[in-house]
Each structure stands twice: as structure tokens, then as C-alpha cells.
C-alpha positions in Angstrom: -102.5 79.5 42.8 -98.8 80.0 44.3 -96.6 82.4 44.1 -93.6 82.2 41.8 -90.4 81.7 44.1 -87.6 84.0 42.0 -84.6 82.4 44.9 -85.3 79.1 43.4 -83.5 80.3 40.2 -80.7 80.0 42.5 -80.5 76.6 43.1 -78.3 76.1 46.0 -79.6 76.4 49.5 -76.7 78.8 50.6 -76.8 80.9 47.7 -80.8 81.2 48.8 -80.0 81.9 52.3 -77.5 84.7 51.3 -79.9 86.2 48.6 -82.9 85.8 51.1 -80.9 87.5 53.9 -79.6 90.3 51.5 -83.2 90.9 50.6 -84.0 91.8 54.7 -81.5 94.1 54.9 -82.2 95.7 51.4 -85.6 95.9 52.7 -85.5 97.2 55.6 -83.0 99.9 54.2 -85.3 101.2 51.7 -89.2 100.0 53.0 -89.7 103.5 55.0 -89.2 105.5 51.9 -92.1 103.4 50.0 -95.9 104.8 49.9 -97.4 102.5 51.9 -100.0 101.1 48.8 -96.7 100.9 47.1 -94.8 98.5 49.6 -96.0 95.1 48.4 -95.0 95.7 44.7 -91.5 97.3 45.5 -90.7 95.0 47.8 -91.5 91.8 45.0 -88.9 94.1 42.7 -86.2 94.1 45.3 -86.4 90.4 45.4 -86.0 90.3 41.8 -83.0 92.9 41.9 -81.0 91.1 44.6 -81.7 87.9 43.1 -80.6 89.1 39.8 -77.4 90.5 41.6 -76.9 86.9 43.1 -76.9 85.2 39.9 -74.4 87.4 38.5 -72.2 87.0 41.8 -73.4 86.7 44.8 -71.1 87.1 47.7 -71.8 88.4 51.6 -75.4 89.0 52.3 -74.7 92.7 53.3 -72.5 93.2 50.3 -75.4 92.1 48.1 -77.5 94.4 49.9 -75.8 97.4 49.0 -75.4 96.5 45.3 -79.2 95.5 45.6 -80.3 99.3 47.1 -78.1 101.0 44.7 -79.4 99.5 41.3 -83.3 99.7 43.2 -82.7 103.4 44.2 -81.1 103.7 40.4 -83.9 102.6 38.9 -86.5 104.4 40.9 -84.8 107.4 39.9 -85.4 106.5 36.0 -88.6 106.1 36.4 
């Protein structure tokens, strides 16, 4: 069984580039803070953050990234 691909929501190959990118730099902004059994699951909800943040408007990859951290940091805190 596959895994479900969330960027393919997207559609266009450049909007999945930039979302894909953002999600790197997201990542690696946030990934050293995550308990280690904990890394696989938050890092499958970042991909759904940033690609909900690209579907609403998507802009530079970095830009994305920041919006991505904030609303995954925001909702970490709810939690």
C-alpha cells in the first residue's frame, strides 16, 4: 500500500516544487525540537500545514516556511 501524496492536491509542478521546498526548510527549522519517536508523525503534519498554506496562497518557498513553522509551533502549543 502507498502512501497518500498531500502535494498532489496541488496540481501544478511548480506550486509542488515550492511547497516541497518550503517543507525542507520548515523541517529542518523545527525537527531538532521533536522527540525523536515523535519525528515521523510531526514531520507528515508539517507537510499537511505547508501544503494547506499553499493552497490558500502559496508564494516564495521560504515565505511559506515561515507561515508553515508559525501555524505548526501554534498548534503545538494548543495541544
Amino acid at each position: 500500500m502507498t502512501k497518500p501524496n498531500p502535494f498532489a492536491i496541488l496540481e501544478d509542478p511548480k506550486e509542488i516544487a515550492r511547497a516541497e521546498r518550503a517543507t525542507e526548510i520548515a523541517w529542518s527549522y523545527v525537527e531538532g525540537g521533536i522527540p525523536s519517536a515523535e519525528r515521523e508523525r510531526q514531520r507528515r503534519r508539517m507537510v499537511y500545514v505547508v501544503v494547506s498554506l499553499a493552497i490558500e496562497r502559496s508564494g516564495d518557498p521560504t515565505e511559506l516556511a515561515h507561515r508553515a513553522i508559525r501555524r505548526f509551533q501554534e498548534r503545538q502549543i494548543r495541544r
